[in-house]
C-alpha positions in Angstrom: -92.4 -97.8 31.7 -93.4 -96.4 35.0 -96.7 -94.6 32.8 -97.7 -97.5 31.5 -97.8 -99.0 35.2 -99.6 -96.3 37.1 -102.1 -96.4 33.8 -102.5 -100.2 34.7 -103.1 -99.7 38.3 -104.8 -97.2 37.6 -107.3 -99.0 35.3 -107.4 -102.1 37.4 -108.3 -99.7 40.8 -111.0 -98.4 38.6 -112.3 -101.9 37.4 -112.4 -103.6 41.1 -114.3 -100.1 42.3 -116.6 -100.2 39.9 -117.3 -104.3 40.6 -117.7 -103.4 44.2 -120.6 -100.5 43.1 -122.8 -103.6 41.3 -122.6 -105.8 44.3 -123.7 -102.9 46.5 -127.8 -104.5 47.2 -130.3 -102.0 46.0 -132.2 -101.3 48.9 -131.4 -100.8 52.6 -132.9 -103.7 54.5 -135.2 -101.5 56.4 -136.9 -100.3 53.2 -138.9 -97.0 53.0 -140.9 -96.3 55.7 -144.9 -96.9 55.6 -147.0 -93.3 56.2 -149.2 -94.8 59.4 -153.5 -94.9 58.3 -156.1 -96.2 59.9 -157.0 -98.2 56.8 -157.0 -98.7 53.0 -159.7 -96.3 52.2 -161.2 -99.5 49.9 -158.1 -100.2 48.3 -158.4 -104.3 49.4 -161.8 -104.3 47.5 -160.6 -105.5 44.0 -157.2 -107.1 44.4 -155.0 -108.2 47.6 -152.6 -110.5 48.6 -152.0 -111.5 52.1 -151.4 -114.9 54.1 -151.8 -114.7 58.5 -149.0 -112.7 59.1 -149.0 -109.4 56.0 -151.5 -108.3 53.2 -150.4 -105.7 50.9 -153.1 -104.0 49.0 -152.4 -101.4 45.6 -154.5 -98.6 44.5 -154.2 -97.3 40.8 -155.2 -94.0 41.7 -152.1 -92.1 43.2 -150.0 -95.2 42.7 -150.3 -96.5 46.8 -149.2 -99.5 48.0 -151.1 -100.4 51.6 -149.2 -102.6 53.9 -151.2 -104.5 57.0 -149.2 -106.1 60.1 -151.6 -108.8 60.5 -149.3 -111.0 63.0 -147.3 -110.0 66.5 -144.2 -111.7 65.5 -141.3 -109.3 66.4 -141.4 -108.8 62.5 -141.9 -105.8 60.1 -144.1 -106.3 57.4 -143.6 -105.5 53.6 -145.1 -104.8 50.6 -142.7 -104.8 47.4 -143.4 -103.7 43.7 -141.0 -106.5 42.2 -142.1 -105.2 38.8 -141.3 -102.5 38.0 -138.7 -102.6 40.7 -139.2 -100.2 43.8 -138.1 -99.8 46.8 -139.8 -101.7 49.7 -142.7 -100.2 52.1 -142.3 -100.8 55.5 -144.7 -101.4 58.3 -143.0 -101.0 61.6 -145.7 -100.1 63.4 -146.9 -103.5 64.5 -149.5 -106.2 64.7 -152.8 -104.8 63.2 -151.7 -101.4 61.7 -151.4 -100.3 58.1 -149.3 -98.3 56.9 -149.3 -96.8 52.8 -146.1 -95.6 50.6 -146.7 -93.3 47.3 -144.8 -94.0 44.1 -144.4 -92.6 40.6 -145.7 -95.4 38.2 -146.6 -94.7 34.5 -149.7 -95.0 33.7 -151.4 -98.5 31.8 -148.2 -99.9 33.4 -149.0 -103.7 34.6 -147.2 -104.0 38.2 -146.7 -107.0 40.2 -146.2 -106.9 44.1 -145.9 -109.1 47.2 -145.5 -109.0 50.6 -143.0 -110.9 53.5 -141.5 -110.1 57.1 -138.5 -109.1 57.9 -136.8 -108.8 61.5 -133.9 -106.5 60.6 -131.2 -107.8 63.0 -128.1 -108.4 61.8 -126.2 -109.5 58.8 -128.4 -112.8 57.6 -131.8 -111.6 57.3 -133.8 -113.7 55.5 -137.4 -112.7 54.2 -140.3 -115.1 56.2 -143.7 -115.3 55.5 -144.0 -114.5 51.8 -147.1 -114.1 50.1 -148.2 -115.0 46.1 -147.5 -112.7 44.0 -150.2 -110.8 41.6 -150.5 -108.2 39.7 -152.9 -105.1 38.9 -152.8 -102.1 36.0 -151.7 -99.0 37.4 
């Protein structure tokens, strides 16, 4: 009888840990960081989406996603990929930088991105400033 009790336990420890792993969020807060430029290099040209405060910018070649502070609001500024899902880039540098992340994303692949602030202090940290979504072929 005592087995069939640790073997319970033992199952049960194993169900709540693995519940506890799919409520773990995706992404840290802060996102990956943004590689600092001094501009898009032209990738704005054909599609963007921005409002005062971020435009985010994607260029098919080399996958880049380019991320511009446009407001001095104490606030980083992102771009996201929501489809297919990746990882956040991060502008910390401030009002009127850009900043560009790389990813690995297969080609003739339609993607969709946006971009919001964020002002990373503490636990409630709700997006502002969100932008439209669109979308572009990679």
């Amino acid at each position: 009888m005592k087995l069939m009790t640790r073997r319970a336990a033992g199952i049960a420890g194993t169900v709540v840990l693995l519940a506890g792993i799919g409520a773990t969020p995706a992404y840290a807060a802060d996102g990956r960081a943004g590689t600092k430029v001094s501009d898009p290099n032209g990738a704005c040209a054909d599609n963007s989406v921005g409002n005062t405060h971020v435009q985010v910018c994607y260029l098919d070649y080399g996958d880049k996603l380019y991320v511009k502070d446009k407001e001095a609001d104490g606030r980083s500024a992102y771009g996201y990929i929501t489809w297919p899902d990746k990882e956040p880039c991060r502008n910390s540098y401030g009002a009127g930088t850009w900043v560009m992340c790389n990813y690995d994303i297969p080609e003739d692949m339609r993607i969709l991105y946006k971009g919001y602030t964020q002002d990373n202090e503490g636990y409630f940290n709700p997006w502002h400033d969100e932008t439209a979504e669109t979308s572009e072929w990679s």
